[in-house]
N, C-alpha and C positions, 0 to 999 in steps of 0.2 A: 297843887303840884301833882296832879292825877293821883292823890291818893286811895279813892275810893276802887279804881284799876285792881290794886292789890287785894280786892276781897271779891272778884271774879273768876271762876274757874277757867273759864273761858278763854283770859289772860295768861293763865297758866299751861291751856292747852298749846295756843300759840306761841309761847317760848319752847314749849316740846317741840315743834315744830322746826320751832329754829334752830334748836338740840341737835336737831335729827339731821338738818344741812350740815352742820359741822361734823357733825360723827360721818355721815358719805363721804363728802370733802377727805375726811383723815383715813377713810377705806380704800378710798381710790389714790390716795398716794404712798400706801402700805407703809410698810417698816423701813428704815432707811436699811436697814442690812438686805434688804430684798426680799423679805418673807411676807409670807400670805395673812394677813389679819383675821382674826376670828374673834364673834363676840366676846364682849369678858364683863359686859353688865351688871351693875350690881346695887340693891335698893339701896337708897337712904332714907330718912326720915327726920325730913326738915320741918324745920319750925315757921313759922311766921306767915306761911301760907292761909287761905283761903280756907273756909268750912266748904267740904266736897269735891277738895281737890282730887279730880283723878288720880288713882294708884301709877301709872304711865310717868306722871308727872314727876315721882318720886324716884325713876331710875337715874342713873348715871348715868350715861352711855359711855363704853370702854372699849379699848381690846386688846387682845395678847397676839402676840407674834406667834405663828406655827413652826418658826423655822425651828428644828432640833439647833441646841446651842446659844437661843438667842431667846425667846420665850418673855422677851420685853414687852409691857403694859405702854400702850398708846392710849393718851383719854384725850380727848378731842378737847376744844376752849365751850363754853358753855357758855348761855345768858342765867344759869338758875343757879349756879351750885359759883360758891367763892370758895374752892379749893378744899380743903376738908372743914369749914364751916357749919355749922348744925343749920342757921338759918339762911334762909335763901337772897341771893345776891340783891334782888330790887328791895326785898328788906333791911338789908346792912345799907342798904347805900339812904334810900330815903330815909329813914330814922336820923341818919346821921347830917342827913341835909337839911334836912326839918327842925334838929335842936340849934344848927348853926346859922337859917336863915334869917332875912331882915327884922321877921317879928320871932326869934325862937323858941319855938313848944317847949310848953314844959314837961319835965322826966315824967313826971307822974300820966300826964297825956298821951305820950309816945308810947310808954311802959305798957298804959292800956289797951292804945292803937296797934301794937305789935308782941305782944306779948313778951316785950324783952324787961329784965331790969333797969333801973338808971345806970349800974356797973358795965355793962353788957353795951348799952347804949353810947357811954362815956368809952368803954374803948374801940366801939367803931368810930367814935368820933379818933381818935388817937389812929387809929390805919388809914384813914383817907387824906388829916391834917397832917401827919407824922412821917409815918412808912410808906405810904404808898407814891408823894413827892418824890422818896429817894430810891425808886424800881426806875426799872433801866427804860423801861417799858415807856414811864412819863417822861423819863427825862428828854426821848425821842419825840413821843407822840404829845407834846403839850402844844406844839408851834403850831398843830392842827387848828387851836382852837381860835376862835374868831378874835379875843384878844386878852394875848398871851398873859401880859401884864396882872392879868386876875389870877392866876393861879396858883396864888400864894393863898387865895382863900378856899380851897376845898374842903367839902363838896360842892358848894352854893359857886363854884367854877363852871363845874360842867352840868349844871343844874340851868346856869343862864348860858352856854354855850351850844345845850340839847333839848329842851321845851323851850319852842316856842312856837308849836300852833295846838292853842288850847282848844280847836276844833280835832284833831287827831293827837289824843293821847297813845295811842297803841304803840301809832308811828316815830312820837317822840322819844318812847322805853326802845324801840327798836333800836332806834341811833345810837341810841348811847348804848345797851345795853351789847350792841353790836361791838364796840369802841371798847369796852371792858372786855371784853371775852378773852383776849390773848389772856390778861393776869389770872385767869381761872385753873392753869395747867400747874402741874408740879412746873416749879422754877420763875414765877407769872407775876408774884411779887416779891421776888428777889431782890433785895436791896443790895446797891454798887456803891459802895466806897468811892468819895471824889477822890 
């Protein structure tokens, strides 16, 4: 499932990249009070990433409104960062795809594979099987997927609705990883009461 991706800098340059589309995108349609955006960047230091991941890699990109009175933070949707999580998003997501696919890895495996614990592990599986079904975000954007009927099984959902040319892996992380990006903002996996 392109796991070997995840230990490429490379990979991770190219999601900065992708960073960087969003963060424009959110410059060039400023603050809804009408104020001018100015950087508001700020490092994190995620886990699960790659040995020599570029420092670049590690920022957020952010911004603050200039308007006097208004001085509100706009932080763009991301592919790398799941909201204030330590570990980076294609690591939450595959860990938790990988314990729940056809042949499911075991903790001890995964634990290695990502440096996470089985605790850690067990509750990304609980945000993607649990809470992330009831964001407002899925309950729109499920009928996207090629067939709907599956998405009572997430992640192993959008795992077979976004890989599937194991000739372009990059491409496959882009799709999806594109497709997750709204829930990455303050409000992104807000859960809506039926």
């Amino acid at each position: 499932m392109h796991c070997n991706l995840l230990r490429d800098p490379d990979f991770f340059r190219f999601l900065w990249c992708l960073d960087r589309e969003f963060a424009n995108n959110t410059r060039e349609n400023g603050c809804p009070c009408g104020g001018r955006l100015h950087a508001g960047n700020y490092f994190r230091n995620p886990r699960g990433g790659p040995e020599g991941m570029p420092k670049e890699c590690c920022i957020r990109l952010s911004f603050c409104c200039g308007r006097e009175g208004c001085r509100k933070r706009l932080t763009p949707p991301s592919v790398r960062f799941l909201g204030p999580k330590v570990y980076l998003l294609p690591v939450i997501f595959l860990a938790a795809a990988m314990r729940q696919g056809p042949s499911p890895r075991s903790m001890r495996e995964l634990a290695v594979l990502f440096g996470a614990d089985r605790r850690t592990i067990a509750r990304w599986q609980v945000l993607w099987q649990e809470h992330f079904p009831q964001t407002r975000f899925w309950k729109v954007e499920r009928a996207r997927l090629p067939h709907p009927n599956e998405a009572t099984l997430l992640p192993q959902a959008l795992v077979l609705a976004f890989f599937t040319n194991p000739d372009a892996p990059r491409d496959d992380w882009e799709r999806l990883l594109r497709f997750l990006a709204p829930i990455t903002t303050a409000g992104g996996m807000m859960i809506t009461i039926k």
